[in-house]
C-alpha positions in Angstrom: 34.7 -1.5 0.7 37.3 -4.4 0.1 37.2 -8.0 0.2 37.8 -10.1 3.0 41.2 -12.2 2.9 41.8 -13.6 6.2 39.0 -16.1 7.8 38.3 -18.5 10.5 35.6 -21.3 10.6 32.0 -20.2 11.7 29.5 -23.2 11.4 30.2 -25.0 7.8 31.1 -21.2 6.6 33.6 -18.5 7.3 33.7 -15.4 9.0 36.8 -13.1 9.0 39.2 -13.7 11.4 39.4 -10.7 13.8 35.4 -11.1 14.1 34.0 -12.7 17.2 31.6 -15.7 17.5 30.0 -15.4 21.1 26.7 -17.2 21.6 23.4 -15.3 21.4 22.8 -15.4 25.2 26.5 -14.0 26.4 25.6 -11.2 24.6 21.8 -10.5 25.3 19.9 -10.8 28.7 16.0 -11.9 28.2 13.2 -9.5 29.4 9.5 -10.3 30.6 7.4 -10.4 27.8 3.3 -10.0 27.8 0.6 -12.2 25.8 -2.0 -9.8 25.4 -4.2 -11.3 22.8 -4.7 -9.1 19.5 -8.4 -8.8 20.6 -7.0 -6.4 23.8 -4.9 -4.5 21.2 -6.4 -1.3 19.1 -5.2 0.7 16.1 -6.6 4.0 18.3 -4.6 5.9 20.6 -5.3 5.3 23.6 -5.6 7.0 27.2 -2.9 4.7 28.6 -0.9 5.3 25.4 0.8 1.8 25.6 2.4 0.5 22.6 2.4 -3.4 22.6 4.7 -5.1 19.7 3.0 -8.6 18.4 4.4 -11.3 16.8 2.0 -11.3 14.1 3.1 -7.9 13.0 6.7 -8.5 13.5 5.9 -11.6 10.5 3.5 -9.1 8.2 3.8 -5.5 9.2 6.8 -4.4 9.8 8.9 -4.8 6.8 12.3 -3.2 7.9 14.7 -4.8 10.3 14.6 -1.8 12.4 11.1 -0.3 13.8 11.3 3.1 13.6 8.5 4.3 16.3 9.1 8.1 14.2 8.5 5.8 10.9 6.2 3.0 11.6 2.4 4.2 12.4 1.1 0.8 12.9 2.2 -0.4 16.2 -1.2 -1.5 18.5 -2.2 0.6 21.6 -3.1 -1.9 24.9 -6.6 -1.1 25.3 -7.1 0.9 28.8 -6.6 -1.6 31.9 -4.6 -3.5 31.1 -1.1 -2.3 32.4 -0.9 0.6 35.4 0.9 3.3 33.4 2.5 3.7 36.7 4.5 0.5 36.3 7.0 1.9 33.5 8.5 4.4 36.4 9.3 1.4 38.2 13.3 0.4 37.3 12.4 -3.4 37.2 9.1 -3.1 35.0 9.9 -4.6 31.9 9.7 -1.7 29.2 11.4 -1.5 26.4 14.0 0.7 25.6 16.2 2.1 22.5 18.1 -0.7 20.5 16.4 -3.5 22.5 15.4 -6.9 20.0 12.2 -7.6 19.7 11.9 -11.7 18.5 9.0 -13.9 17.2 9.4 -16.9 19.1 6.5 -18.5 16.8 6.1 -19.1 12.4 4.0 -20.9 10.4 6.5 -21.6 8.2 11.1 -22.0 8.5 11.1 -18.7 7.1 10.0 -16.7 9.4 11.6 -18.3 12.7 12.7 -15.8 15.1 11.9 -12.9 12.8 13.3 -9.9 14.5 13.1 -5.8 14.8 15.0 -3.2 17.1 14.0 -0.6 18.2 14.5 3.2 17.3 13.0 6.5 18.4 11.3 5.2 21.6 11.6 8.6 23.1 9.7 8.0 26.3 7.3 6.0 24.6 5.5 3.0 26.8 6.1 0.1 25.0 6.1 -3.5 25.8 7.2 -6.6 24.2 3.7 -9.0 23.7 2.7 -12.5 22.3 5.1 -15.0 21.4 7.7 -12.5 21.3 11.1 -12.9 23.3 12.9 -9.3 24.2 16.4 -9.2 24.4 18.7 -6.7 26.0 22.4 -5.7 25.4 24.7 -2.9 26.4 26.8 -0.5 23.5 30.2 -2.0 24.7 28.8 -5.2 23.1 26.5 -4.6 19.6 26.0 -1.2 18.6 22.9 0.4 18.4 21.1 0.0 15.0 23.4 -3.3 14.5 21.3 -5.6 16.7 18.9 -6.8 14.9 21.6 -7.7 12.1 23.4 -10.5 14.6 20.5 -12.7 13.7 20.4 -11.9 9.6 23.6 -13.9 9.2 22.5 -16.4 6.4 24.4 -19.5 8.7 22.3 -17.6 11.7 19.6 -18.8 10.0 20.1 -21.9 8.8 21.1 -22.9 12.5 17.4 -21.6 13.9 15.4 -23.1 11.5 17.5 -26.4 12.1 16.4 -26.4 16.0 13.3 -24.7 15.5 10.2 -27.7 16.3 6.5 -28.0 16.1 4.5 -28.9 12.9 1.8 -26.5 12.1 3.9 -23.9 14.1 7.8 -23.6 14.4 9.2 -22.2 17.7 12.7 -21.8 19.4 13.1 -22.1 23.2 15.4 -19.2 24.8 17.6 -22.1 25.9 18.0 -23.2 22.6 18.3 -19.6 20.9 20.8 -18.8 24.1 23.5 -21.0 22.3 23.3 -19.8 19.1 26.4 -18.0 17.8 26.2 -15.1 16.3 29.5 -13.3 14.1 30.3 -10.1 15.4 32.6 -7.6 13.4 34.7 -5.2 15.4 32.5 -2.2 17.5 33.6 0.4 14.9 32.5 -2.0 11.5 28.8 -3.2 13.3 28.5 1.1 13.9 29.8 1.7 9.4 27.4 -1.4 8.5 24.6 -0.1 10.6 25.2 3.3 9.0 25.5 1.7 5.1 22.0 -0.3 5.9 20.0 3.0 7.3 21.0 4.5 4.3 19.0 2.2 2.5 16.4 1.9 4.5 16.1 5.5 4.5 16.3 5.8 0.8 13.0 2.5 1.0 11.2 4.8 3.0 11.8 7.8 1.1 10.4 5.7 -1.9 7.5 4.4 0.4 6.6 7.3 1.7 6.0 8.6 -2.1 4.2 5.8 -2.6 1.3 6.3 0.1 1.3 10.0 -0.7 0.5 9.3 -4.7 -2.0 6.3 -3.5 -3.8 8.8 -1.8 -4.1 11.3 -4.7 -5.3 8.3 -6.5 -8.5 7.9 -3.7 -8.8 11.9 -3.9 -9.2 11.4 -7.8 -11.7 8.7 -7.9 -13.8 9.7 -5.0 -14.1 13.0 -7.1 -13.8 11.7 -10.7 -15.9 8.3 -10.1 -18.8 10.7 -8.4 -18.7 13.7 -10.9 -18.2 16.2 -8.3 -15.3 17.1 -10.3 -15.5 17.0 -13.7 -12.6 17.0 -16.4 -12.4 19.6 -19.1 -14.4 19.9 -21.9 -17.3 17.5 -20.1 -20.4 18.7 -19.3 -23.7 16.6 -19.8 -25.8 14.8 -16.7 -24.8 12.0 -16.1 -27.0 8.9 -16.3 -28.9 5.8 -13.6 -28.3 2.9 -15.4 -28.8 -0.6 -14.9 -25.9 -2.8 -15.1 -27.8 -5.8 -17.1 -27.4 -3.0 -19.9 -24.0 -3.5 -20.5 -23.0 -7.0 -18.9 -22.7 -10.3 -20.7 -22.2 -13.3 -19.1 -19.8 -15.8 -20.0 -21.1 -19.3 -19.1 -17.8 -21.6 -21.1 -16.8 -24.3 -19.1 -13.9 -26.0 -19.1 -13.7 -29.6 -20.4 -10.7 -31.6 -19.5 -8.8 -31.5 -16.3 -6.0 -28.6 -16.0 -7.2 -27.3 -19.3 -6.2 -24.5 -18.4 -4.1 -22.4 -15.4 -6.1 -22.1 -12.2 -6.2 -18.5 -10.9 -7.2 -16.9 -7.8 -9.4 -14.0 -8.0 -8.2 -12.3 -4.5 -8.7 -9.2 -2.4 -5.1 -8.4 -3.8 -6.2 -8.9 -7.5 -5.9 -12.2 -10.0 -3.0 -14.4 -9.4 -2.0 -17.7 -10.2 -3.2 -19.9 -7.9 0.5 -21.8 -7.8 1.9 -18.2 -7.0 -0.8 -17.2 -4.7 -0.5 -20.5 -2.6 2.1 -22.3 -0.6 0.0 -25.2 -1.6 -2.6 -26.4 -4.1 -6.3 -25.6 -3.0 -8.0 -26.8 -6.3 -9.8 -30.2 -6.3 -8.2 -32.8 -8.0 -10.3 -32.3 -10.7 -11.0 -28.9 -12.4 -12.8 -29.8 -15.2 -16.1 -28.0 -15.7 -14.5 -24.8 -13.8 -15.3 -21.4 -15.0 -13.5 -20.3 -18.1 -11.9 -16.3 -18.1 -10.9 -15.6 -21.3 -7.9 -12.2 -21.1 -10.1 -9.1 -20.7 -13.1 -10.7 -18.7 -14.3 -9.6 -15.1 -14.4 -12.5 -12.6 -15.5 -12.0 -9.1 -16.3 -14.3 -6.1 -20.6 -14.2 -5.4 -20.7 -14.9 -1.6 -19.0 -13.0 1.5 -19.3 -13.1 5.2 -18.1 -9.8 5.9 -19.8 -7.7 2.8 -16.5 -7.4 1.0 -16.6 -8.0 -3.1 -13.6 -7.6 -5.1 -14.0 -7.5 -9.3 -11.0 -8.6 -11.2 -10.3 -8.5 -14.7 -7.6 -10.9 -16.2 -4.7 -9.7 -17.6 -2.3 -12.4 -16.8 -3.3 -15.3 -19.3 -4.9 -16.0 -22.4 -7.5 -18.4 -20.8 -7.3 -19.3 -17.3 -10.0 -20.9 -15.0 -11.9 -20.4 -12.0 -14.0 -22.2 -9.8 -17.9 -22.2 -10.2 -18.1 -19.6 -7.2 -16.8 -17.5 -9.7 -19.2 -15.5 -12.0 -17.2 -14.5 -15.6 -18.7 -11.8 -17.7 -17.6 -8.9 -20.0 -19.0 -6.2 -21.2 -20.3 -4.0 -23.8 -20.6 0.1 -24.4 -19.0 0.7 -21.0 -15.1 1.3 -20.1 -13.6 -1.6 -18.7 -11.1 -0.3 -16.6 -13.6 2.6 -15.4 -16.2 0.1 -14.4 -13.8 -2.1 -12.6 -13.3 0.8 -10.1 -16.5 1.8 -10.1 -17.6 -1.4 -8.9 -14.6 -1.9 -6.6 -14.0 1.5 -5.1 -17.4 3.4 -5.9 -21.0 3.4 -2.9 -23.6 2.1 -5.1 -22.2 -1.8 -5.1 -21.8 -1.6 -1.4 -25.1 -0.1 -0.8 -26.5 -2.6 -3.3 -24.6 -5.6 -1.5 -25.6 -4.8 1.5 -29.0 -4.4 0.3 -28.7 -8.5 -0.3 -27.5 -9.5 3.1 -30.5 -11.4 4.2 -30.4 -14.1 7.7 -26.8 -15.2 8.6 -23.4 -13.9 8.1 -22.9 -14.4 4.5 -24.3 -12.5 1.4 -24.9 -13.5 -2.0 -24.4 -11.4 -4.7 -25.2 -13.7 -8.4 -24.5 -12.2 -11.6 -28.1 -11.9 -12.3 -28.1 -9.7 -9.0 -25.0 -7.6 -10.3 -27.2 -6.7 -13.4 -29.8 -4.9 -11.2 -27.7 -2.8 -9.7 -27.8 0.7 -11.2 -24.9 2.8 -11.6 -24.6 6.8 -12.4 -22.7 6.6 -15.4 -21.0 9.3 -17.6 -21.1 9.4 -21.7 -18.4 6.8 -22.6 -15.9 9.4 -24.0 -15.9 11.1 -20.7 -15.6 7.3 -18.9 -12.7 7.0 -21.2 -11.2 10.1 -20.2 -11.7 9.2 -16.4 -10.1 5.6 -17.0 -6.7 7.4 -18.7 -6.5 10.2 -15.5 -6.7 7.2 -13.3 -4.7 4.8 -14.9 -1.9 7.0 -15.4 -2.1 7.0 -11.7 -1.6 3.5 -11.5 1.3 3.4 -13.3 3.3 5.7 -11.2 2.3 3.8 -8.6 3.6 0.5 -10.0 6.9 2.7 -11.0 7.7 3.5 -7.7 6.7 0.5 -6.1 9.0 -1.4 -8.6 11.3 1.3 -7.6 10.9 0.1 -3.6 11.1 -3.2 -4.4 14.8 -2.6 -6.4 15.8 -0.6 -3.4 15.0 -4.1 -1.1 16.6 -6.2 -3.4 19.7 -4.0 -3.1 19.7 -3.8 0.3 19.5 -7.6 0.5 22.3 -7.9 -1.3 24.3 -5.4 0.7 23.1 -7.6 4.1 24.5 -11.1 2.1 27.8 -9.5 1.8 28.2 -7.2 4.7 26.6 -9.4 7.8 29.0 -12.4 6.4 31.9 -9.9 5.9 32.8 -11.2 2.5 33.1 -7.6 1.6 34.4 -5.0 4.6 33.3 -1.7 5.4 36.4 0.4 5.5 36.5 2.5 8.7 37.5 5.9 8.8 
């Protein structure tokens, strides 16, 4: 690679000078999209076997810049009906082919405006572009494959569709508008070396990935054995024990007393966050005083859900942070922390026992006097212990590689800031 000397102007930056500046819609021809709802879409396979891309999972799914259909597991069948199979043998049906851009023409927010994927490994595949999604066509002699999706990545690229992207809840871009765009184009033979430089990467993300979801099942192997005793570690024998939870939980009742005493946290599906980290806004009232207190260490947990979902967290973020009233705090006593926390979380008897709760309407209660008459088959506490260490050493692999991941996307970033601007040039052999 070697740094670029000689540049022309390209918007209020600079591009190099034997790079080309053509606007979005010389280059691309628009297809007929679909706006299939995400209620007609399916996870299943289907009969029909049609693929349908969404905006939504173009925003949240899809984390590459190329969808690998090889890779990617997670694109939505068309429920049955809905499209003759038929039609994608006709030349002027509007399926999608290898290398075609697939745009979000809708965000909530500037960042994601006109989010975009390509294509790869279609391989007869029916797939169709579907709600607020625009699909976009060009030939080889223009972008090369696996470098289309890039033409839109420039950081100027960007700037320029957020800066005619309207709306207020939602941000859009017209295809008029997005039509006279200009995107930077390096020479045929440098978009083909940066493609190949960025599917290195991506391959090396997936590699990384792929470990990932291989040790996170292990980790659902263990505990659905280790959490049940149907496998037992060595040197542990004894029965194990039906206990009642009120046995070992003590409830925490301190209050906070002035107003932002303390951090606000979020006790989320996801785990405990700050609630400034876990929001784009604030969602506390304007005064938090008398909030629950969690001291580091404690179990916090929101009582009520509509769809029978509970999630325990511990805090391990702050000293003392503080959560809303919906919030029941307790620790606990003669019991492994960590082993409970997945016992609760990952283990049958709390779902059988909050389902046991759901009384008229959608949502269901589950108080902390509630939690302490649930009963739980529970080992000695050495052999909880013992459970606890096999499992948490398989959380910390899992947080090494996904560090791991999450280096490899930073470095990949940092190859696209340099590469799509042409501040640093592939050399071509």
């Amino acid at each position: 690679m070697a740094e670029t000397k000689n540049t022309k102007a390209f918007y209020n930056t600079e591009i190099p000078s034997d790079w080309t500046a053509p606007e979005f819609g010389d280059v691309f021809n628009f297809l007929k999209t679909f706006s299939f709802s995400r209620e007609q879409l399916t996870s299943e396979p289907t009969n029909d076997g049609i693929r349908n891309i969404h905006y939504g999972d173009i925003h949240a799914t899809y984390e590459n810049e190329i969808l690998d259909l090889e890779i990617e597991k997670s694109v939505p069948y068309l429920l049955d009906g809905l499209i003759d199979p038929k039609s994608f043998d006709d030349e002027s049906f509007p399926s999608l082919k290898e290398g075609d851009l697939i745009i979000a023409d809708a965000s909530e927010d500037y960042d994601g405006v006109c989010d975009s994927v390509e294509l790869k490994n279609i391989k007869g595949a029916k797939v169709v572009s579907g709600l607020h999604t625009f699909a976009a066509r060009t030939t080889k002699e223009k972008i090369a494959v696996g470098y289309r999706t890039y033409a839109l990545q420039h950081e100027q690229v960007i700037r320029e569709l957020r800066r005619i992207a309207t709306g207020t809840s939602v941000y859009g871009v017209s295809k008029t508008n997005l039509s006279k765009i200009k995107i930077p184009l390096p020479p045929l033979s440098e978009q083909k070396a940066i493609a190949k430089v960025l599917s290195k990467a991506d391959a090396a993300i997936h590699t990384t990935e792929k470990l990932i979801a291989q040790k996170e099942l292990r980790k659902k192997w263990l505990m659905q054995q280790l959490l049940t005793g149907k496998k037992r570690l060595k040197g542990f024998e004894g029965e194990w024990k039906k206990e009642r939870l009120e046995k070992y939980l003590i409830k925490h009742d301190e209050k906070s007393t002035e107003n932002n005493q303390y951090p606000v946290l979020t006790s989320s599906r996801r785990g405990i966050f700050l609630q400034s980290d876990y929001y784009t806004r604030d969602v506390a009232s304007e005064d938090n005083t008398g909030y629950n207190v969690v001291p580091r260490g404690y179990f916090t947990y929101r009582h009520m859900s509509d769809d029978l979902i509970f999630k325990f967290n511990i805090n391990d973020i702050v000293d003392r942070g503080i959560v809303s009233t919906l919030y029941p705090v307790f620790t606990t006593k003669d019991i492994n922390s960590y082993f409970l926390l997945v016992k609760l979380n990952e283990g049958s008897e709390f779902k059988m026992h909050a389902e046991e709760q759901k009384q008229g309407g959608s949502r269901t209660y589950v108080y902390f006097k509630t939690l302490c008459q649930l009963k739980l088959n529970l080992p000695s506490i050495e052999e909880q212990n013992a459970i606890a260490q096999v499992l948490q050493a398989a959380d910390k692999e899992i947080s090494l590689l996904k560090a791991k991941a999450e280096k490899l996307r930073e470095q990949k970033k940092g190859l696209m800031q340099v590469l799509l601007t042409g501040k640093v040039r592939v050399k071509i052999n």
